[in-house]
C-alpha positions in Angstrom: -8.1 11.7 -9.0 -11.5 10.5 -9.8 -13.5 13.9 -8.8 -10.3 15.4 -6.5 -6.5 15.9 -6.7 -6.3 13.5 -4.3 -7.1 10.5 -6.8 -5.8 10.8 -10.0 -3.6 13.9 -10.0 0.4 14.4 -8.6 1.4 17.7 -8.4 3.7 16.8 -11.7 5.4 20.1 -11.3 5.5 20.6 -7.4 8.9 19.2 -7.3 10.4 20.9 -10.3 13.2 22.7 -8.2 15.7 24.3 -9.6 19.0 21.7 -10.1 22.4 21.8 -9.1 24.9 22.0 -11.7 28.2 23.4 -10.4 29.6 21.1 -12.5 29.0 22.0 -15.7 32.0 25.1 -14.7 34.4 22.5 -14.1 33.3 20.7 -17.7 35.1 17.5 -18.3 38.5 18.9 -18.2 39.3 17.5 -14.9 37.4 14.0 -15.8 40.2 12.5 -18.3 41.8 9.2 -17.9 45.3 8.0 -17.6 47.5 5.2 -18.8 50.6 5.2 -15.8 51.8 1.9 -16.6 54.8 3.5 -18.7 54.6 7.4 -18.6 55.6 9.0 -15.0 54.6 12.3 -14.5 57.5 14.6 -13.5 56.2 18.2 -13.2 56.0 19.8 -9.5 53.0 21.4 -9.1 53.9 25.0 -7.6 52.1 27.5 -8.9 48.5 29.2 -7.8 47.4 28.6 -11.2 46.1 25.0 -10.7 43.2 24.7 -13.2 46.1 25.5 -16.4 48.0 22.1 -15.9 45.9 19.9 -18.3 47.0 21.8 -21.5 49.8 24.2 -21.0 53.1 24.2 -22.2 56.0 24.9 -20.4 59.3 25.0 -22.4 62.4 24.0 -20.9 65.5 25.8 -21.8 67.9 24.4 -24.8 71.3 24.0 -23.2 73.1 23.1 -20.2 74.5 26.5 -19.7 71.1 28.0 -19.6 69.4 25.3 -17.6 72.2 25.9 -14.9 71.8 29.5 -14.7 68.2 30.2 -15.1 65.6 29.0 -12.6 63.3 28.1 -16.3 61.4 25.2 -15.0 57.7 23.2 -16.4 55.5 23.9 -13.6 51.8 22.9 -13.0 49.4 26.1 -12.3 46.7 25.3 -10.1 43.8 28.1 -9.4 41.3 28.0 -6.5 37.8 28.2 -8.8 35.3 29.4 -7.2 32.9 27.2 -4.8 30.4 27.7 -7.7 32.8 25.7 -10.1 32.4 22.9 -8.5 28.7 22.1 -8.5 25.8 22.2 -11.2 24.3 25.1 -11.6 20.5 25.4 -10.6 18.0 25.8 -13.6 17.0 29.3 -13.3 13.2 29.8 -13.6 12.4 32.3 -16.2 10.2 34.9 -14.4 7.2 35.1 -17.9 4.1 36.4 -16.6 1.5 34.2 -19.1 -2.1 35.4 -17.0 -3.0 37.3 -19.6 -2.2 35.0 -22.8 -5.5 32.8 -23.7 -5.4 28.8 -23.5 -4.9 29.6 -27.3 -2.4 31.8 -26.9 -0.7 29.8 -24.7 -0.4 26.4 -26.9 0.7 28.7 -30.2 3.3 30.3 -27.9 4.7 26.8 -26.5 4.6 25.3 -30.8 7.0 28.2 -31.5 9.3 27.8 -28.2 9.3 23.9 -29.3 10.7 24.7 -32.8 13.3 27.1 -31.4 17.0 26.3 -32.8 18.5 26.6 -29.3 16.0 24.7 -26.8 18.2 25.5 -24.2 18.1 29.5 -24.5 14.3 28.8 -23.8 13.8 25.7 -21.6 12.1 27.8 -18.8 9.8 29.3 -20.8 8.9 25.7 -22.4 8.6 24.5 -18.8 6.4 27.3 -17.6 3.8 27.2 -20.6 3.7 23.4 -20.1 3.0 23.7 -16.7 0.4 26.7 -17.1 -1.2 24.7 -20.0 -1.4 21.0 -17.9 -2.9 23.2 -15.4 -5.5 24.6 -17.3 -6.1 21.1 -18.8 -6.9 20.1 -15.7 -9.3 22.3 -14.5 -11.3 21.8 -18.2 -11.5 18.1 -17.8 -12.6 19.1 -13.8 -15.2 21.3 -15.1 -16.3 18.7 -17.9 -16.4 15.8 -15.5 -18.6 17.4 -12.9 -21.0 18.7 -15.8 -20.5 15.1 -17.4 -22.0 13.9 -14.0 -24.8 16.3 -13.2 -26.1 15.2 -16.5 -25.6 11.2 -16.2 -25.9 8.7 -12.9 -23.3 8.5 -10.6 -22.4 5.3 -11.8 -21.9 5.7 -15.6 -18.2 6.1 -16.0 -16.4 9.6 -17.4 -13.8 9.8 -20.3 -12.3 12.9 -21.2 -12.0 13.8 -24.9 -9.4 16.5 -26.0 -10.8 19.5 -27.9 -8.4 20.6 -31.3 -6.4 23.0 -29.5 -5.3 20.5 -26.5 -5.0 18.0 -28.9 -2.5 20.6 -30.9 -0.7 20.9 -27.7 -0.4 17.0 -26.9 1.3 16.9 -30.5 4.1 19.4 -30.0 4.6 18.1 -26.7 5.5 14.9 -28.0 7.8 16.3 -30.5 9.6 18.5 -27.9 9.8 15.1 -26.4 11.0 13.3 -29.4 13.3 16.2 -30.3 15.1 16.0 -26.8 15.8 12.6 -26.9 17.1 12.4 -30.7 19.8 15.7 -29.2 20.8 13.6 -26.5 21.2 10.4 -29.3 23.5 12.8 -31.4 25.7 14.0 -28.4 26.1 10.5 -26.9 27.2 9.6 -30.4 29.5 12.9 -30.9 30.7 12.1 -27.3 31.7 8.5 -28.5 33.3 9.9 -31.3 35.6 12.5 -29.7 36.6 10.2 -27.3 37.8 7.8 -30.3 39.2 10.2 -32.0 41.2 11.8 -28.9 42.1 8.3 -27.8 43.9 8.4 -31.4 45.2 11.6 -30.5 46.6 10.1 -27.4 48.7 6.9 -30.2 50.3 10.0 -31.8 51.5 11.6 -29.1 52.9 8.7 -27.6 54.7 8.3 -30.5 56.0 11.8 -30.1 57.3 11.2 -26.7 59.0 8.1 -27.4 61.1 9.2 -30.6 63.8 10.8 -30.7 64.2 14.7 -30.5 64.3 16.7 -33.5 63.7 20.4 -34.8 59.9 18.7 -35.8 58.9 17.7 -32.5 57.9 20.7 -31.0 55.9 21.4 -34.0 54.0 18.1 -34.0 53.2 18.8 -30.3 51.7 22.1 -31.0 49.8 20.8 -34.0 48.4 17.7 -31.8 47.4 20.0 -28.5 45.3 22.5 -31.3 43.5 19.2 -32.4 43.1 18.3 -28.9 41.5 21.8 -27.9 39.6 21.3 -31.2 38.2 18.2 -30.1 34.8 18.1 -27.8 34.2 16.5 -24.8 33.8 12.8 -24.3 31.9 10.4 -22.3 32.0 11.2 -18.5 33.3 8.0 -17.5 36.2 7.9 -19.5 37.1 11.3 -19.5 38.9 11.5 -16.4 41.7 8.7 -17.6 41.7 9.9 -20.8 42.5 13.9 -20.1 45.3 12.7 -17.2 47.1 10.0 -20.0 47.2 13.4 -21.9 48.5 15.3 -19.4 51.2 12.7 -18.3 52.3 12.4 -21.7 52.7 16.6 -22.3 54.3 16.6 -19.2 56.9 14.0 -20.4 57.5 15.3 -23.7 58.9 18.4 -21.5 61.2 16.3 -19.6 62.5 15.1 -22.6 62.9 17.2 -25.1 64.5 20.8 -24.7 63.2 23.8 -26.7 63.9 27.1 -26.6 63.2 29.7 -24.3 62.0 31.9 -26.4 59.6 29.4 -28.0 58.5 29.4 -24.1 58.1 33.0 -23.9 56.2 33.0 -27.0 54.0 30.5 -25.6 53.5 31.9 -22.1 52.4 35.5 -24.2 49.8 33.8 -26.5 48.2 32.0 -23.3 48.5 35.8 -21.4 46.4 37.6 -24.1 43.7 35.2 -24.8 43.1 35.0 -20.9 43.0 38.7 -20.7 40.3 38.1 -23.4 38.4 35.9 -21.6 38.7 38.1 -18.2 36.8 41.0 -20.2 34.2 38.3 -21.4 33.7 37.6 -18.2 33.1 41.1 -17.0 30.9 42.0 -19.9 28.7 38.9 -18.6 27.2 41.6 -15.8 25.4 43.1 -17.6 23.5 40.1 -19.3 20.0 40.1 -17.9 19.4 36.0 -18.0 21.3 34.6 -14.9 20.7 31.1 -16.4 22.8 32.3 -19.8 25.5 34.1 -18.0 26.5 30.9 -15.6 26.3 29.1 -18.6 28.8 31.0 -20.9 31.0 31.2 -17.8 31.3 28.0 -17.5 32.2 27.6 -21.0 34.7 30.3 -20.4 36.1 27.9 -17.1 36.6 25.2 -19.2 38.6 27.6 -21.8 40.5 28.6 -18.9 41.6 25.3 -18.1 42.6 24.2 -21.2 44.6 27.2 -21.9 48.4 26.6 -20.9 50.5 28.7 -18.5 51.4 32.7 -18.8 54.6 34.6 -17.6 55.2 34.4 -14.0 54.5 37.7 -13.6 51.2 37.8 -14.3 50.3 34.4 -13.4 48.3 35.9 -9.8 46.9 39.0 -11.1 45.1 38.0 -14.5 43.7 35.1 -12.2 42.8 37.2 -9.7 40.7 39.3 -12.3 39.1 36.4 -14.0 38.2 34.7 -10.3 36.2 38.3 -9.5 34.6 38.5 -12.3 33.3 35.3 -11.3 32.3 35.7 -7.6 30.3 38.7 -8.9 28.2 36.6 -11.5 28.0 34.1 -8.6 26.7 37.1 -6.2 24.2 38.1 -8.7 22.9 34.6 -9.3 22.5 33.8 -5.5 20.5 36.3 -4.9 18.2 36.0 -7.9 17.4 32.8 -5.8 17.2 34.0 -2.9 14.6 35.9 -4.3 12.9 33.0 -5.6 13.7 31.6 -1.5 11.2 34.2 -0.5 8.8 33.7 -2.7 8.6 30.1 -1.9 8.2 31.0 1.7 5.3 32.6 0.9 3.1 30.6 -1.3 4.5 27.9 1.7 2.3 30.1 3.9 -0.8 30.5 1.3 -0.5 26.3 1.1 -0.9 26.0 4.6 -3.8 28.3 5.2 -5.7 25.9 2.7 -5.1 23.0 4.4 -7.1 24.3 7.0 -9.6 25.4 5.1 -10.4 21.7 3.9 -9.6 20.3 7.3 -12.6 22.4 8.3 -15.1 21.5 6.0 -17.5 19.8 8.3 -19.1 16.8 6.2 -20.1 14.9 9.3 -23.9 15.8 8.6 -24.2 15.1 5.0 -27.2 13.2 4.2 -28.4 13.5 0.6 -26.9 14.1 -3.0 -27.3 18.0 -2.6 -25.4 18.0 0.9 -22.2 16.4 -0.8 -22.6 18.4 -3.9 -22.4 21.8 -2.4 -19.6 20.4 -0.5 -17.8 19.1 -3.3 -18.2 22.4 -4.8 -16.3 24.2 -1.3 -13.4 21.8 -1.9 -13.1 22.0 -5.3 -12.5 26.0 -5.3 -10.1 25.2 -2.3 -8.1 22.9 -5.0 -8.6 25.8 -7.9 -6.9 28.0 -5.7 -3.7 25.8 -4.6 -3.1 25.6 -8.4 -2.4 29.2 -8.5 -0.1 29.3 -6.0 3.4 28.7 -6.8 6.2 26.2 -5.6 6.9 25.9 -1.7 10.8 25.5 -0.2 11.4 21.8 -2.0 12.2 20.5 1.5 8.5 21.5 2.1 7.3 21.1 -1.2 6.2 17.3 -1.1 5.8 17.4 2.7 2.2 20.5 2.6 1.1 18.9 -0.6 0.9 14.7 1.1 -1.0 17.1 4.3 -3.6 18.8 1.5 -3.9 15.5 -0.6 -5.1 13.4 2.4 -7.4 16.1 3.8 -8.8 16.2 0.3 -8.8 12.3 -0.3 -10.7 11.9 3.6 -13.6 14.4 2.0 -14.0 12.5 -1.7 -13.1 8.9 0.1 -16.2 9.4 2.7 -18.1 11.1 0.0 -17.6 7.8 -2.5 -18.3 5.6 0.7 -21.6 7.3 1.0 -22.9 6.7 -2.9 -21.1 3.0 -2.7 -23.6 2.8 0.2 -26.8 3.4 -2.0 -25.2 1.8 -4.9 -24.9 -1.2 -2.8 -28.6 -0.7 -1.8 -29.8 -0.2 -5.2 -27.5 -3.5 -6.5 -28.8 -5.7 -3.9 -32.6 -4.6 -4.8 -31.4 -5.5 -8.2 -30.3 -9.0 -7.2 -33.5 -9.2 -5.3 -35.7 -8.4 -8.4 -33.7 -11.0 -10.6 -34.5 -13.5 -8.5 -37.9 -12.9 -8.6 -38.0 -12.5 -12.2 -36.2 -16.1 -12.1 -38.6 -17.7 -9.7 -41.4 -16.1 -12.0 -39.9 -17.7 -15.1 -39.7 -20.8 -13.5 -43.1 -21.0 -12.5 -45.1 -19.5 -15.7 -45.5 -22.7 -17.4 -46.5 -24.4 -14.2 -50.1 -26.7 -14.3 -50.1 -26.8 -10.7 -52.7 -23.8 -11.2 -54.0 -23.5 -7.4 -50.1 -23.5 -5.7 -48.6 -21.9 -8.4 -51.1 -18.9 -8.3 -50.7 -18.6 -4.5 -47.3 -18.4 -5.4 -47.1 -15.5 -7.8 -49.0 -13.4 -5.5 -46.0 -14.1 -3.2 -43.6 -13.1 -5.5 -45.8 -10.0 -6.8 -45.6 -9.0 -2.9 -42.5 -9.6 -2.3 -41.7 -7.2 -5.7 -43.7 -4.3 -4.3 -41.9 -4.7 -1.0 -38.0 -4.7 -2.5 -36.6 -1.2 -3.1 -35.3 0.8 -5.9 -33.3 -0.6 -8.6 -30.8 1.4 -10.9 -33.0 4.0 -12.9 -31.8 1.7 -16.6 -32.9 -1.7 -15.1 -35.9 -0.8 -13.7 -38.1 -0.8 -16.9 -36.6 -4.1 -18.0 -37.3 -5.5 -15.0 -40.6 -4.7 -14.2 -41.5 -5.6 -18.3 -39.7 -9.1 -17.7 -41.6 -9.8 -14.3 -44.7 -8.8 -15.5 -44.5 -10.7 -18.7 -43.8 -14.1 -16.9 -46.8 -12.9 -14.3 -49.2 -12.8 -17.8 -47.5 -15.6 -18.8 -49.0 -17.8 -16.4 -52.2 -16.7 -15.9 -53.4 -16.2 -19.4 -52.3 -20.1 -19.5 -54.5 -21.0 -16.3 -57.4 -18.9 -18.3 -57.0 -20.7 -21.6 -57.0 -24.1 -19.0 -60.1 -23.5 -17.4 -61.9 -22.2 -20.4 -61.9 -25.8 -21.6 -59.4 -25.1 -24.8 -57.8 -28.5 -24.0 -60.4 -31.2 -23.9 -58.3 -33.9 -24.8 -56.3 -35.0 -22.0 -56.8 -38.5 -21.7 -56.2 -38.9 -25.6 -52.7 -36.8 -25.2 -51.6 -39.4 -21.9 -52.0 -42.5 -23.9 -50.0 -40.7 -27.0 -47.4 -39.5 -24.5 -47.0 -43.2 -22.7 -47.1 -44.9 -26.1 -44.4 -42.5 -26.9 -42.4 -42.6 -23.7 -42.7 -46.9 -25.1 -40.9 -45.8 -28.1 -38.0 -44.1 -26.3 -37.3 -46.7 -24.1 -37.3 -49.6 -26.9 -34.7 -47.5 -28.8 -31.2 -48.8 -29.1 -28.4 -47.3 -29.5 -26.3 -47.9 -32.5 -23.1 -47.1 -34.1 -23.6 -44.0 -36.3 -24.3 -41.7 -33.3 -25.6 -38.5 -35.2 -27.9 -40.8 -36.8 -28.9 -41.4 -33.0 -29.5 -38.1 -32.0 -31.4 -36.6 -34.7 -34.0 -40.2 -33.7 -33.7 -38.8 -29.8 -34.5 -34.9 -31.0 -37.3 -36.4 -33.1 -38.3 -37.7 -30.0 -38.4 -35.0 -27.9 -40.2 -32.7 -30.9 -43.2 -35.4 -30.7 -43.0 -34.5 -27.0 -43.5 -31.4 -27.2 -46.1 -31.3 -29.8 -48.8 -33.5 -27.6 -50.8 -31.2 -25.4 -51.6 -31.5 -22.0 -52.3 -34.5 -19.6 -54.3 -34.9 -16.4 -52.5 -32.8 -13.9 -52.9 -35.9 -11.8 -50.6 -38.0 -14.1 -48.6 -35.3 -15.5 -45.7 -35.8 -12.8 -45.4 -39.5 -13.1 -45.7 -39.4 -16.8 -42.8 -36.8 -16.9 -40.5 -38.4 -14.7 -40.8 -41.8 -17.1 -39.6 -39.7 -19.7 -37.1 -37.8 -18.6 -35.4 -40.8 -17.4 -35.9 -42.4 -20.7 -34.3 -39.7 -23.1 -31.6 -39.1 -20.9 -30.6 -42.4 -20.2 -30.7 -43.0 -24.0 -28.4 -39.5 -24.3 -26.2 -40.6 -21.6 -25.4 -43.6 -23.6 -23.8 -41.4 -26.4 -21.2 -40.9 -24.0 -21.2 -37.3 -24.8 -19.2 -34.5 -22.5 -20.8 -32.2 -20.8 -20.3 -29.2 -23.1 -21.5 -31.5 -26.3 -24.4 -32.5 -24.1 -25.2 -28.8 -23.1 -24.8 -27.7 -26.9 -26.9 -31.2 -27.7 -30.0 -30.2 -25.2 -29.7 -26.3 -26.5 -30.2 -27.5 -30.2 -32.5 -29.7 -29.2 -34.7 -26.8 -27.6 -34.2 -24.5 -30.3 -35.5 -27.3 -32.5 -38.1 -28.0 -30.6 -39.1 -24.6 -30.3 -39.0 -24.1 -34.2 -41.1 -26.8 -34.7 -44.0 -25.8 -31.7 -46.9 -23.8 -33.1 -45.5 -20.5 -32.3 -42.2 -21.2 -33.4 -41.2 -17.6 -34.3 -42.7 -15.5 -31.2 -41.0 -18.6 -29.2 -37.4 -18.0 -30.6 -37.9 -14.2 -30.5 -38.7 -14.7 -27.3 -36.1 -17.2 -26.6 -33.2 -14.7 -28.2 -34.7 -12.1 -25.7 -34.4 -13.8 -22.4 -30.9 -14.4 -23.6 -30.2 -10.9 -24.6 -31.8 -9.9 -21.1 -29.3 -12.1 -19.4 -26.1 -11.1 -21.0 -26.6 -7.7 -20.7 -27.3 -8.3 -17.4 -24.2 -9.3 -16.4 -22.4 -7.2 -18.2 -23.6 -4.4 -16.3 -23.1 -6.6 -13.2 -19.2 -7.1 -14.1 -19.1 -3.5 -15.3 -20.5 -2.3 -11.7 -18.5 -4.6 -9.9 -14.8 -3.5 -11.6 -16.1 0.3 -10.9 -17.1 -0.2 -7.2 -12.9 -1.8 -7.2 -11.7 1.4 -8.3 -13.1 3.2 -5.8 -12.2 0.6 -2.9 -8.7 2.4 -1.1 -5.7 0.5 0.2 -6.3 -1.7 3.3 -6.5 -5.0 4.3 -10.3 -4.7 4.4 -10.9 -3.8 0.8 -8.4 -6.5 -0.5 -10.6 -9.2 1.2 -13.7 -6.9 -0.1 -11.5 -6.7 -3.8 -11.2 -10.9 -3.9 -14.5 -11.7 -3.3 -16.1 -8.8 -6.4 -13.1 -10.7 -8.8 -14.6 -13.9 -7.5 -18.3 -12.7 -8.6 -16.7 -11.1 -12.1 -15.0 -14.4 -12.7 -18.1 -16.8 -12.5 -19.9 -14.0 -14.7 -17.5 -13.9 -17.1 -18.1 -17.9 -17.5 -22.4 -17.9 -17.5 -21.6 -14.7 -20.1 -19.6 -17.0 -22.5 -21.8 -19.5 -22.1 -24.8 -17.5 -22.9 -23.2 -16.0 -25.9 -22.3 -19.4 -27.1 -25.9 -20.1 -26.8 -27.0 -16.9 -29.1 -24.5 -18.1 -31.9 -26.3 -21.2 -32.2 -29.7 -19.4 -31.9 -28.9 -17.3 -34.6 -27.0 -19.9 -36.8 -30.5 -21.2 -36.5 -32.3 -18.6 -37.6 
């Protein structure tokens, strides 16, 4: 927003709802892959227990006696989770109230949360200081911009400079930043390395499955499922077919190899007690005050859950049962924290709206002068200071009340901009009018025509008092540069007619002798040789006062055609000609009786005109910046680029020409 949100400001943190993740309760358990090309799975899934199938153990009994008389079969356990399981959970928004911590306060608080050992414990913190601290940012580089332009023209552009402590607060921004990305580095790589080192995992057991039972094999299994649990998750996409190729083999190993039941028993107790353990873990959770932490340890207790293997029969409905309400009651409690946060989204909703209106009816219809649009800018800038207070609306009508707000605000400061384009404009074409008398006036200074030139500076001097107003930092320079071409000319016609020439007729026969000269020259083969003999001519020129005024055009015309044709037959290029004709001035200007003042004057004009179009280019790229999107301003946008490009040409051209006035010097 140039002087409103509506320009260079999003609402960055409008849309920073709260996201989904269900998912991280399910964890990656129920993402690992498969190879079925030579493992078939043979367990029937029966059970309630569903979520237990990926790492349990079921032990099939020794004999043939046994297997025919007890009903001991491997079964899969499959659990209903809770709905919550299955999605991400929502980033809770930590309620901190910071209105009474100072701007200082606020950036030492946000260093320390940004060197925390655990970012996660206090990412909503971090996100609510950054958001209260971009916020107050903002409103200091508001308050400095509109100080910065009650001070300075309209049209003199604004940059906003950090003080220490923002500066501080950039800085450990952009190592949160850097820290974030170098944790996300490590667990990509820890992911890659699990899933090689599980994939390994995955060899072994193979081999496992395929020998041939011995007392051992049990044993190994055991050992290679407590590596398994030990080893961390693994890349998303492969985790699916890798968990499932594990599971198929397990499941195998059970079909073929016959243990024990009371290796099964053992098993099925071991898996009973530790989730009994993690049912009272999941109880105690109720009383922890951060939702955010208690979702998050339950779903690490979900995925312990999952990977834990089967318990007795018995049991199998109850401990579930127990875990699953434990569960449903931290679900309970976290649904309605947001349901809280529902209503107070409804609310600032409400507050959002009722400023709308309030910049819809800011009537600006009648604003005529600099202080009409000032006190109005000052109404809709309190309007904006007070939508920064209010907190986020219902995201599905977040985005929608803030595009309403932004384009009553960009309508105000969009008209208001059209209006001081309007007498920049103005003041610009002035400007190009004033140039162009200063031109004509340059042109005609050195005139000897001293009745029709005088007739026509008093033209031009009317036709100056009749333009309007310039920009306040040309209008010196212009006036001085007008005036001194106006003096120019007449102290000239005064020296004339005060009879400080009385030699004319002496100077026309030294100027037609010399014009004689020229045209008898020929050119030869060493060309530099040739044009230092045409600059000599021209410096002999120069240095023979005047003629009869009678004469003077004639004579002039003669020569002209004489020293050019003599330079065209260089066969120069047009740059080497223009570089040629500009040494040849300074030369000659070095060489006049006043060569000093001349040059001074000389380096002058040429500073005058370069800055000149600087300014011109400089005004023209500001006025595109202010030009909005339509089909209009892109026409409006081609022609200023046009005008910038041909400036940018004269202006190396022109600063060409002061290197070789000051190599010169």
């Amino acid at each position: 927003m140039q002087e409103n949100l509506g320009h260079n400001q999003s609402e960055e943190n409008e849309n920073n709802n709260i996201p989904n993740s269900h998912s991280e309760i399910t964890g990656e358990v129920n993402g690992e892959g498969v190879d079925n090309e030579n493992i078939e799975a043979s367990i029937v899934s029966t059970s309630p227990e569903a979520t237990d199938s990926s790492m349990e153990v079921v032990n099939p009994v020794s004999d043939t006696e046994e297997l025919a008389s007890k009903e001991v079969v491997a079964e899969e356990h499959h659990e209903e989770l809770p709905a919550e399981a299955e999605h991400h959970e929502e980033e809770e928004h930590a309620a901190i109230d910071l209105s009474t911590l100072t701007f200082d306060e606020l950036v030492e608080r946000f260093e320390g949360l940004a060197l925390h050992d655990k970012l996660s414990e206090v990412r909503a913190e971090i996100n609510q200081l950054k958001a209260t601290i971009h916020q107050k940012i903002e409103e200091d580089k508001l308050a400095q911009k509109q100080t910065f332009h009650e001070e300075n023209e309209a049209d003199v552009p604004f940059t906003f400079v950090p003080n220490a402590i923002q500066n501080r607060f950039f800085e450990a921004l952009n190592n949160l930043t850097y820290r974030d990305t170098k944790e996300r580095e490590e667990k990509d790589k820890e992911y890659l390395q699990n899933q090689k080192l599980k994939e390994e995992l995955l060899n072994e057991l193979r081999i496992i499955v395929s020998s041939e039972e011995n007392q051992n094999s049990f044993q190994k299994l055991r050992d290679l499922q407590a590596k398994w649990k030990e080893t961390g998750p693994v890349p998303a996409a492969n985790a699916k077919d890798i968990n499932q190729s594990y599971k198929a083999l397990v499941d195998k190993f059970y079909d073929q190899v016959k243990i024990h039941k009371e290796l099964m028993e053992m098993d099925f107790k071991r898996n009973l007690e530790f989730k009994t353990s993690l049912c009272e873990k999941a109880e105690e959770l109720l009383l922890e005050e951060s939702v955010r932490k208690a979702i998050d340890l339950l779903n690490h207790m979900h995925d312990q859950w999952k990977s834990t293997g089967p318990v007795p029969r018995e049991h199998r409905v109850a401990v579930w049962e127990r875990f699953k309400a434990a569960s449903d009651k931290i679900y309970d409690k976290r649904r309605s924290h947001f349901n809280q946060l529902s209503d107070v989204k409804k609310q600032n909703y409400a507050l959002k709206l009722e400023l709308v209106e309030k910049v819809k009816a800011i009537d600006y219809s009648t604003a005529k002068t600099h202080n009409d649009w000032a006190k109005l800018s000052e109404s809709v800038l309190a309007v904006q200071a007070e939508w920064k207070k209010i907190g986020f609306a219902p995201k599905t009508l977040n985005e929608e009340v803030w595009a309403v707000f932004k384009s009553a605000c960009d309508d105000f400061f969009n008209t208001k901009n059209n209006f001081y384009k309007q007498i920049r404009q103005d003041q610009n074409h002035n400007l190009n009018v004033k140039n162009d008398l200063c031109v004509q006036a340059e042109a005609l200074m050195h005139s000897e025509d001293w009745k029709k030139t005088s007739e026509a500076f008093i033209q031009l001097q009317k036709a100056w008092k009749d333009s309007g107003a310039v920009p306040k930092k040309h209008s010196d320079k212009l006036w001085n540069r007008f005036r001194a071409a106006c003096d120019t000319f007449f102290n000239r016609k005064n020296e004339f007619f005060s009879g400080k020439d009385q030699n004319q007729a002496e100077n026309l026969q030294k100027k037609l002798e010399l014009i004689a000269s020229i045209e008898a020259f020929e050119i030869s083969e060493d060309p530099k040789s040739d044009i230092e003999r045409l600059k000599e001519f021209q410096r002999q020129w120069l240095e023979i006062g005047f003629i009869p005024i009678k004469e003077k055009e004639a004579v002039y015309k003669r020569y002209k055609e004489a020293i050019d044709s003599r330079f065209d037959a260089l066969k120069l290029n047009a740059a080497e000609k223009t570089k040629l004709n500009y040494q040849s001035k300074i030369h000659n200007i070095k060489q006049s009786k006043d060569g000093a003042n001349a040059l001074r004057k000389e380096q002058g004009s040429l500073m005058n005109r370069i800055n000149g179009l600087k300014n011109d280019i400089l005004l023209w790229q500001n006025n595109m910046e202010f030009l909005s999107a339509s089909k209009n301003a892109d026409i409006l946008k081609k022609e200023i680029e046009k005008k910038i490009s041909a400036a940018q040409e004269e202006l190396k051209m022109l600063n060409d020409k002061m290197k070789l006035l000051r190599t010169t010097e």
